[in-house]
PALORO-334065 format. One record per residue: residue in one letter; z, y, x of N, C-alpha, C in turn. Coordinates in steps of 0.2 Angstrom, whole numbers, plus 5000, padded with zeros to 4 digits. Example, Ala and Ser with C-alpha at 12.3 -4.5 7.8 and 13.67 -1.06 7.14 Angstrom:
<sites>
A503949725066503949785062503949845066;S503549895064503649955068503950005064;
</sites>
This chain:
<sites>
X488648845660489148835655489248905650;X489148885642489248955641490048985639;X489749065638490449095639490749085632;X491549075634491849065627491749155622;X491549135619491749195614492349245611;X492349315614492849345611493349345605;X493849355604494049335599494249435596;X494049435590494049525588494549535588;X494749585590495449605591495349675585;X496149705585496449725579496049795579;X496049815587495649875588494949885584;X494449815587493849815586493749815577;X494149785573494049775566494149825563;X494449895568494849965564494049985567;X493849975571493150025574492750015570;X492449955568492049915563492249965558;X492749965552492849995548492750095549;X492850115553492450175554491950175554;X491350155558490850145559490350155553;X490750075547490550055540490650135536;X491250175538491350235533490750285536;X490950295540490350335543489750345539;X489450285541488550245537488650255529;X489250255526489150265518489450315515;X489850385522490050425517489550495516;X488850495519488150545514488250505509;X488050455506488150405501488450425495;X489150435497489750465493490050515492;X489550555496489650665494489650675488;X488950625486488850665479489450635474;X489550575472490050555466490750585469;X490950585476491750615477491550715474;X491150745474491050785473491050785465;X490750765462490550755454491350745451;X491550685454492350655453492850735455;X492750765458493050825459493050885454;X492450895455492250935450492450925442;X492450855439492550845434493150865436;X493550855438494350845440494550935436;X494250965441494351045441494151075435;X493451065431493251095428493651045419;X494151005420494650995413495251025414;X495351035421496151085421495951155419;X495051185418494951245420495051245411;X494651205409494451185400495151205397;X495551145399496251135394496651215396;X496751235403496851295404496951355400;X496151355398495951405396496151405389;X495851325383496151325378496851345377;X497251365382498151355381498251435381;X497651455382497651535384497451555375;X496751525374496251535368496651535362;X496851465360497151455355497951465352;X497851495348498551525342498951475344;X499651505347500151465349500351445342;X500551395342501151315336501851335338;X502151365332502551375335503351305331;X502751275327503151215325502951135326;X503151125327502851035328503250995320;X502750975317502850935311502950875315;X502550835320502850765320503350775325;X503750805329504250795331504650835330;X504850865324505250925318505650945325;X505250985326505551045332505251115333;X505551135334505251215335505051205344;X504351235346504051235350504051315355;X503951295362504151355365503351385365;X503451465363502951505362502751545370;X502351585370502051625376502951675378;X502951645384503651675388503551755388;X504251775387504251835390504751855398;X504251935402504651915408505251965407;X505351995401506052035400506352025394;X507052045389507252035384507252085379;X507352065374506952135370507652185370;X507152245371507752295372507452375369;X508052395366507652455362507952525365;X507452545368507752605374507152625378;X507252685382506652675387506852655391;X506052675396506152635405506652615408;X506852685407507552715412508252675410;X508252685403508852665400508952565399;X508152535402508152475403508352445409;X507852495414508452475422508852485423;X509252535418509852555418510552485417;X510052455409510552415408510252355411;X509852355415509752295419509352225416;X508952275413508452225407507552215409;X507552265415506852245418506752185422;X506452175419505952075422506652055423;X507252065418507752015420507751945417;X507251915414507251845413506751805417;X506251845424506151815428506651835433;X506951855436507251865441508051825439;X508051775433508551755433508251665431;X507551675432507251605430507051575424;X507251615418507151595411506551585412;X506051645413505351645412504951585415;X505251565420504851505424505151435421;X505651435420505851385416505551385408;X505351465406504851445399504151435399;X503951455407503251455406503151365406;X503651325409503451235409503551225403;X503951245399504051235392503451245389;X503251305389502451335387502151285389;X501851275393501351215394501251155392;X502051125393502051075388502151065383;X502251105378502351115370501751145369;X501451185369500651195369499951175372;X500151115376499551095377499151075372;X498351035372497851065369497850955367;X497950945362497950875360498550825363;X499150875363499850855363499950785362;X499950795353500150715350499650665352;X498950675354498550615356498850585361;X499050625366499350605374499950585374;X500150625370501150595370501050495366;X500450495362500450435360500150405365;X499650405369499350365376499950345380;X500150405379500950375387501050315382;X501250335378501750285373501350215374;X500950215374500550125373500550105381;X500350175386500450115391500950105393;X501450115393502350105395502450065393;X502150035386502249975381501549915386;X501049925387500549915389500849865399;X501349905401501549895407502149865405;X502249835400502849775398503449815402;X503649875399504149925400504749915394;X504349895388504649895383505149935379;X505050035385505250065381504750145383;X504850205380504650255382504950315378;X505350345383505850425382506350395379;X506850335382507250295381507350295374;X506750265370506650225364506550125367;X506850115364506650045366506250005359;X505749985361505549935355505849855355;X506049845349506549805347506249755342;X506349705342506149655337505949685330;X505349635327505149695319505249745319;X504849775326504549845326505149905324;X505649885325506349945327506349975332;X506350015331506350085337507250095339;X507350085345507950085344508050135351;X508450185348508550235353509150235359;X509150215366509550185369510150255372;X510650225369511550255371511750225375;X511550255381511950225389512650245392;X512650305388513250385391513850345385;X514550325387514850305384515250375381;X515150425385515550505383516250475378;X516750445381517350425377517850485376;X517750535383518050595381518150645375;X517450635374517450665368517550635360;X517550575362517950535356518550545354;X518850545359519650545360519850625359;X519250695359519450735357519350745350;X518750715346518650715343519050695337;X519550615338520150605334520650615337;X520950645341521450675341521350755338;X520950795337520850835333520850805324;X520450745323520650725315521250715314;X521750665320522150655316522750715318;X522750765322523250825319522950845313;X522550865309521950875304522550815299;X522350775299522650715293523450745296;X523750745300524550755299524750815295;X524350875297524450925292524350945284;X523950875282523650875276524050825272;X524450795276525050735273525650775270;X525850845275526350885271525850915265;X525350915263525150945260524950905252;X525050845254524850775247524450765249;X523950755254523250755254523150715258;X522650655256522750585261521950605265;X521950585269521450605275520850535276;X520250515277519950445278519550445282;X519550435289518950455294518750375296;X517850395295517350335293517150335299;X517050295303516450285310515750255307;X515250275306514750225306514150225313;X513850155311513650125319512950165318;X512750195325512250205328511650155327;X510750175326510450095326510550045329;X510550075333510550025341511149975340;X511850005338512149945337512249905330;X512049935325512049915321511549855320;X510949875323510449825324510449785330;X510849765333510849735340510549665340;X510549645334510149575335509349585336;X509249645336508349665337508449685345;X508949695346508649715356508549655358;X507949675363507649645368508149595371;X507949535372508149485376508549505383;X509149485385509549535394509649595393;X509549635387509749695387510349705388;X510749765392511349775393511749825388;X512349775383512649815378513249815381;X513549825387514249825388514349925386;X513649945389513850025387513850025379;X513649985376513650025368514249985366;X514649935369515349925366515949985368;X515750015373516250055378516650115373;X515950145366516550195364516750175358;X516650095353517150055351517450055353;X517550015358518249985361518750045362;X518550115364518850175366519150205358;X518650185353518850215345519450165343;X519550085344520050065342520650075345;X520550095351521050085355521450155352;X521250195350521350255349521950245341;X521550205339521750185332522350165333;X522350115335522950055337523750125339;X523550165343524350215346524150275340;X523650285335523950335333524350345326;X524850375329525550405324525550445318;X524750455316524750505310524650445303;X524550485298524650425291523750415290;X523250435293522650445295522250385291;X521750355287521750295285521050265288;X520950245292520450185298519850175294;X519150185296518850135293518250125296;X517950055300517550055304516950005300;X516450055298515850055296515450005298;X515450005305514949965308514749885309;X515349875308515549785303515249765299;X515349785293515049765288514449785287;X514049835291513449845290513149795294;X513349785298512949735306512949665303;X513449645297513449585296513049585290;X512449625285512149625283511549645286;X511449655290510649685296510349615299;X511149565299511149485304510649455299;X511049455291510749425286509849475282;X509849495289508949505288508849555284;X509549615282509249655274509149715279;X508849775276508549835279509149875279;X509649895282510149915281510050005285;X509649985291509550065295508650065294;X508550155295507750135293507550125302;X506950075300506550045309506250135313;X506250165311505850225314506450295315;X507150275311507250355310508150325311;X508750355315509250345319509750365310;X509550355307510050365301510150295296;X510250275294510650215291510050225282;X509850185279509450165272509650195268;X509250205261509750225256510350165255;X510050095256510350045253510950035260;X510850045263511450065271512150105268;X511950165266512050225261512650185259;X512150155250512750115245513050045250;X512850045255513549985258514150015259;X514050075264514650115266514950135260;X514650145256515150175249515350145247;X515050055245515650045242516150005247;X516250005253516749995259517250045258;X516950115255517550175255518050165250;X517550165241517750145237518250085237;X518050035239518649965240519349995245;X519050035249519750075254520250095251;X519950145245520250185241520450145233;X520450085236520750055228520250095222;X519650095222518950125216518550065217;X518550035209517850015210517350045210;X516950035213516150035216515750035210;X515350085210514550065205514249995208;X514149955201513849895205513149925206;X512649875209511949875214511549905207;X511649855202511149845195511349925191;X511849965193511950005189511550065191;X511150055196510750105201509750085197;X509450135197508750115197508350165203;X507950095207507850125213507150165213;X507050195216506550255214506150255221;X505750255225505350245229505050295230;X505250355235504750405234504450435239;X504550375244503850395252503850325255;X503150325255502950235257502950285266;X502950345269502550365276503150435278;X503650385280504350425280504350405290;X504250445294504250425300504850455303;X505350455307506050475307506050515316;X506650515318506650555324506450495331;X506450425329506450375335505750365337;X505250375330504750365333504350435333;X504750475334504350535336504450555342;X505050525345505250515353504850455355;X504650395352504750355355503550345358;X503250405353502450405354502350345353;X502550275350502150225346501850245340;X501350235341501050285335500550205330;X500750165333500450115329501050095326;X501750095327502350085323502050095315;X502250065310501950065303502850125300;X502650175297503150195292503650175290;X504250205288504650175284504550185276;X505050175273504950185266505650215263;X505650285258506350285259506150305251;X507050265248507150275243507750315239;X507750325232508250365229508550315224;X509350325225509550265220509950315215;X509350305209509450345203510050295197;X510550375194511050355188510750385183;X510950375178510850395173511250485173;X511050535173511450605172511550635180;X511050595184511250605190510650695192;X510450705185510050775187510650825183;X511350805180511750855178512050865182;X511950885189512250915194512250965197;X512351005200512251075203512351085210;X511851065215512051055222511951145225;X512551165228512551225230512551245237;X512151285240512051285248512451365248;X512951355250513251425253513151475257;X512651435262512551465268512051535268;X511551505260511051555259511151585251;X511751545248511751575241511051535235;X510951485238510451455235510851375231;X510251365225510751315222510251275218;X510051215216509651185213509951105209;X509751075205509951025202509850965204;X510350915202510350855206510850855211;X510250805216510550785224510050805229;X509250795227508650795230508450885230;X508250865237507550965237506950915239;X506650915234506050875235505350875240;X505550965241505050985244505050965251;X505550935252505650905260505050835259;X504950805256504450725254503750735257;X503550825257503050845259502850855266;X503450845271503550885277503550815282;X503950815286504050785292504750745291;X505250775292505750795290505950765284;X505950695279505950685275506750685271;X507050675277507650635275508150705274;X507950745275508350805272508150825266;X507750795261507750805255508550785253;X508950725255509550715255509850795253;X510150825249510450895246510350965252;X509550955254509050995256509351015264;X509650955269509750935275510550965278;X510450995283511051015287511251095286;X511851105282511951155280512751155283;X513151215283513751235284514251225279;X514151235275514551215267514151195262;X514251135258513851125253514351105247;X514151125241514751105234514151065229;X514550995227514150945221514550955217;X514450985210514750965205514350965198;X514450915196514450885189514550945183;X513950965180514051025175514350995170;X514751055167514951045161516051045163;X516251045157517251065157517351015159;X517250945160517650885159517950885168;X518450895167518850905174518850825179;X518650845184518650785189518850805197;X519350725199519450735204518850765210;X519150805217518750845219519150835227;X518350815231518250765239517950825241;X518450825248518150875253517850795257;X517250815260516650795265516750805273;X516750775275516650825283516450755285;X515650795289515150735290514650755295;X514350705297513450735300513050745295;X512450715296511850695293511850635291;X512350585293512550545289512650515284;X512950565282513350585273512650605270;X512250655271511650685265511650605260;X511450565263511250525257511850465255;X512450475257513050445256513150495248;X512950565247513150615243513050595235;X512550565234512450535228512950495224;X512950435230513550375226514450415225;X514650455229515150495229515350535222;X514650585224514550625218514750575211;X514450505211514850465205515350465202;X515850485207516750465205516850545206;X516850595210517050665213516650705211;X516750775211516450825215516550845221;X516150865225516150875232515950955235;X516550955238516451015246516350965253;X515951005253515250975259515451035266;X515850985271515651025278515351025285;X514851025286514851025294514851035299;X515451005305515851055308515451055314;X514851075315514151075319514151135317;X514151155311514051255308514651285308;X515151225303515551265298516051315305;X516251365303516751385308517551425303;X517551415301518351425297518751365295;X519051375294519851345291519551275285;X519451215289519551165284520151155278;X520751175283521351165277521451215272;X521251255274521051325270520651295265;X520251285266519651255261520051205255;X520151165259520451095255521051145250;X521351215253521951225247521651265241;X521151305244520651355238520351285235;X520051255235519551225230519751145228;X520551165228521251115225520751015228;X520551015233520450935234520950895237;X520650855231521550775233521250745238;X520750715242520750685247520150715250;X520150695258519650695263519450625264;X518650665266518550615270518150625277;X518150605281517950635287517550575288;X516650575288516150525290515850545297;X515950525300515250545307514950475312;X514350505313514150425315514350435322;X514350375326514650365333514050425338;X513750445337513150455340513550555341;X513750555336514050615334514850635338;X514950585338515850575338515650575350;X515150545351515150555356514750585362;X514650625358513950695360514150735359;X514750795356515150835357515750845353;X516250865354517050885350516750925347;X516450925341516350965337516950955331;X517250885331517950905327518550945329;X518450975332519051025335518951055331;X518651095328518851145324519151125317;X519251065317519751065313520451095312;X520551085320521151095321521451185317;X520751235320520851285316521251295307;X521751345309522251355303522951315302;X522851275307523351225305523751225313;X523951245317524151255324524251325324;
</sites>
């Protein structure tokens, strides 16, 4: 009779595969060797490159200053003694600056940066992730930068600092008008991704109305992000697709939403001629977001007639040029600070010449730069920052006699820091 046949057990198939490893790994020295070697000999290359070449100490495509060769002390002007003394020997590594600058070093000067930053970027996209460095890509190629932190705290600090701000400017005749405009992402929420979750990007609306609804100052409301989103629905360009700022043509919507607030007609649309002055305008979402196939924006100048009789003046440096535009920004990265030459501390528009005109104090982000044009139409304008400025708004408003405010910030602002507290300065 013959003998039934063993049947292989779990042990004998693990044996089998040793055996096979065995028999094939001379085989395999050479390529794991070679695959090795290459491995060592690119960390040894790039390495060195980061050693060789002249640190960058600016990134044009991600408009940021980049961190340069770390040091392991602070600059100090004394000798030896008088630096141990003050306690400045290798005190930025023994407090961990340095080791925290040296990862910064590396990664801000690695050796073909933006190549790699854009690889990730395709395979994230590539692995149906559909976002990368919490950019989400969004219908027609919108980049839309994801706001998950509702930070309502600092909303609620934010307006309750305007409106004591508005209650002290009401003894004073001075009406107050604080503007919320929408972030991309909500603005354009008809381009997010199918199941995306917006219950976070309703949380610091809901927290901004509520706010409204109990507050007791004469402060006058106005929520920007309605009337933009119900043209964005109707398919018009109202935010740019690559950059977290709102169109020129975004711009004149909100202005004439103010204008009609304010009982002023509005320049109509036709009273504008539109000027096109960068078809390769690429903004901060996709500079975070390494889609490097995303196609540019296009951004434009909505030109008046006498709109180069103006005198835009930068306080911060004593510098002052005509118009509204610094041109020289068209050539950089950075485009959309041609807007009255980007983020300043104080800035003043005013129309040359005697003929006396009403006169609008500003208090805004980045927002307002290109809101400044259609404004400068009816006012002259004091421009503030409360990100720089650091004195006395009300102060301001009595020295340079303006009848009303307007306080513009976009939600992104309103809840990333209390930077409007310092309004309250001068007035408490």
């Amino acid at each position: 009779m013959d003998q039934k046949k063993k049947k292989p057990s779990l042990q004998d198939e693990t044996d089998a595969w040793v055996v096979m490893q065995i028999k094939i790994a001379d085989k395999t020295k050479g390529s794991d060797r070679l695959g090795i070697g290459l491995f060592l000999a690119m960390i040894a290359i790039f390495g060195a490159l980061i050693l060789i070449l002249p640190d960058k100490t600016f990134s044009e495509q991600e408009n940021r200053v980049l961190q340069t060769a770390p040091k392991l002390q602070s600059n100090f002007e004394g000798s030896f003694a008088e630096r141990v003394k003050a306690g400045k020997f290798l005190d930025r590594y023994f407090s961990g600056d340095f080791a925290e600058d040296v990862s910064d070093y590396y990664a801000d000067q690695f050796p073909a940066r933006d190549v790699f930053v854009g690889i990730k970027g395709a395979f994230e996209i590539a692995m149906l992730k559909g976002e990368n460095n919490d950019v989400v890509l969004g219908k027609n190629q919108y980049l839309l930068t994801r706001m998950d932190k509702a930070a309502t705290e600092n909303i609620e600090k934010n307006f309750d600092a305007a409106s004591a701000f508005a209650a002290y400017m009401e003894t004073e005749g001075v009406p107050v008008t604080f503007a919320a405009a929408g972030r991309v992402i909500d603005v354009m929420r008809g381009s997010l991704p199918a199941l995306f979750p917006v219950d976070t990007l309703d949380k610091p609306w809901d927290a901004l109305t509520a706010l409204c609804e109990t507050d007791g100052s004469s402060m006058e409301m106005l929520n920007l992000l309605v009337p933009l989103r119900a043209h964005a629905d109707r398919g018009e360009d109202v935010m740019y697709r690559t950059d977290h700022h709102w169109t020129t043509y975004g711009a004149y919507l909100a202005y004439t939403e103010i204008m009609k607030a304010w009982d002023v007609e509005p320049a109509a649309k036709d009273a504008f001629t539109v000027e096109t002055v960068s078809n390769a305008f690429y903004g901060t979402a996709w500079r975070n977001a390494g889609m490097k196939w995303i196609a540019p924006d296009t951004m434009e100048y909505y030109r008046y007639p006498g709109d180069e009789d103006y005198t835009t003046t930068i306080h911060d440096n004593n510098t002052s040029f005509a118009g509204f535009y610094d041109r020289s920004f068209l050539e950089v990265t950075d485009q959309y600070s041609s807007f009255i030459s980007g983020n300043h501390a104080y800035v003043t528009v005013e129309r040359n010449g005697d003929e006396p005109r009403e006169r609008l104090m500003l208090i805004k982000d980045s927002f307002g730069h290109s809101l400044v044009p259609f404004l400068a139409y009816h006012y002259d304008l004091e421009i503030v920052d409360m990100r720089y400025y650091k004195k006395s708004v009300a102060e301001l408003v009595r020295e340079t006699g303006c009848s009303r405010v307007l306080i513009l910030n976009n939600m992104d602002s309103l809840t990333s820091a209390a930077s409007l507290g310092m309004l309250r300065m001068g007035i408490e």
